[in-house]
C-alpha positions in Angstrom: 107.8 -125.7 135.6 110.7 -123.5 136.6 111.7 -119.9 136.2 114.2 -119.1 134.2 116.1 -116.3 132.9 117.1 -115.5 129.3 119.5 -112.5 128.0 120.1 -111.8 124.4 122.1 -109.9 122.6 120.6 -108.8 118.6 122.5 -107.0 116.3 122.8 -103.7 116.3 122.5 -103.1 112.4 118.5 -104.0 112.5 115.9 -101.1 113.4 114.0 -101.6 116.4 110.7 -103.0 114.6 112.5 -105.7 113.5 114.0 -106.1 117.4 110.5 -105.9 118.9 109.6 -108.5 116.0 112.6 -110.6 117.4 111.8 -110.4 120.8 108.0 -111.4 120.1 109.0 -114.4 118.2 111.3 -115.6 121.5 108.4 -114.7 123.3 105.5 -116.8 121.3 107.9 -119.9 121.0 107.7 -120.0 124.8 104.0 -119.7 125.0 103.2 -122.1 121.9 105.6 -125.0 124.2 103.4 -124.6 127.3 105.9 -121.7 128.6 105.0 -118.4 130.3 106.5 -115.2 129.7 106.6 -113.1 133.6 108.3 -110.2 132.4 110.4 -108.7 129.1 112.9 -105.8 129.8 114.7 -104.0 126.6 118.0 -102.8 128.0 118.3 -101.1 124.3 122.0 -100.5 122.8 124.9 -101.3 124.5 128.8 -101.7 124.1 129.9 -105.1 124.0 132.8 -106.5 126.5 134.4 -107.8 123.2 133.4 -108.1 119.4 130.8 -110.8 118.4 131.2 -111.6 114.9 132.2 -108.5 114.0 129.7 -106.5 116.1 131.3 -104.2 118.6 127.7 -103.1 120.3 124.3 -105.2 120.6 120.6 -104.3 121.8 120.4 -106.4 125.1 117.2 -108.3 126.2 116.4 -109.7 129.7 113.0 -111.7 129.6 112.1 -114.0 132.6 109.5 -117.4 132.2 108.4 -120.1 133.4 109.4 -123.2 130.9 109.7 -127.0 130.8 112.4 -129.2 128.8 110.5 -128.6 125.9 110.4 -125.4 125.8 113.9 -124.3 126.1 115.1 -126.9 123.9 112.7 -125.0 121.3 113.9 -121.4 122.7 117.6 -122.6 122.4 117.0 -124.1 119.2 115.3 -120.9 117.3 117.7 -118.5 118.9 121.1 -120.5 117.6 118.8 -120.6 114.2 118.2 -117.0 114.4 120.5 -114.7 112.3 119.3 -111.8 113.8 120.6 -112.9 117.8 124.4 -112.9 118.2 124.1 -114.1 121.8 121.8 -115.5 124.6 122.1 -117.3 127.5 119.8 -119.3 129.9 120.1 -119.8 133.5 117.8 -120.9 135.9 116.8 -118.9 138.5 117.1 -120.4 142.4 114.4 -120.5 144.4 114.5 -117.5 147.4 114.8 -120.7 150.3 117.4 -122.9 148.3 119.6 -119.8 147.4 120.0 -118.9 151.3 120.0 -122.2 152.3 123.4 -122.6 150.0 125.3 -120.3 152.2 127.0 -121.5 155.2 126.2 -120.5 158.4 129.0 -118.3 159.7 131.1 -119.8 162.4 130.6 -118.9 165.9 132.9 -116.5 167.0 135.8 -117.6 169.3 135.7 -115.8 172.7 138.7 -113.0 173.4 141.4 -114.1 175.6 141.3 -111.8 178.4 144.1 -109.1 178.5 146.9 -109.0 180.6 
């Protein structure tokens, strides 16, 4: 399995019950597809960039796991379902040696002429 990272965005019109409710159902779909949740973060209410259906501010959550295919096929599928998320996106995150091993060494640097 690999670690990923997830961000949502749920509307800001809901109480926060029905976000923790929100966040615990994206949290037991990843369990209950052989996922594992490392850590949840509530970033709470924020201004958006730009308005989301209509929305012009969203309560942001960051949660980080461990999932295989079929568990973010599953996650992806419930949140686009979901009338209560306005946005989410999933990235994976690099391993710590592959992400420095992605930037080039710097060039050597070219001796100074000696002045005149």
């Amino acid at each position: 399995m690999r670690e990923y990272e997830l961000t949502y965005i749920v509307r800001p019109d809901i109480d926060d019950e029905a976000v923790a409710t929100v966040a615990s159902r994206v949290e037991q779909t990843i369990t209950a597809n052989g996922g594992r949740v490392l850590k949840s973060t509530s970033w709470g209410k924020r201004r958006l960039a730009y308005p989301i259906r209509r929305y012009n501010e969203g309560t942001y959550i960051l949660l980080r796991a461990e999932m295989a295919d079929r568990a973010i096929r599953e996650v992806e599928r419930q949140l686009k379902l979901s009338e209560d998320v306005i946005r989410h996106l999933l990235v994976r995150v690099e391993e710590p040696e592959a992400a420095e091993a992605a930037v080039p060494p710097e060039p050597p640097a070219q001796p100074e002429a000696p002045a005149e």
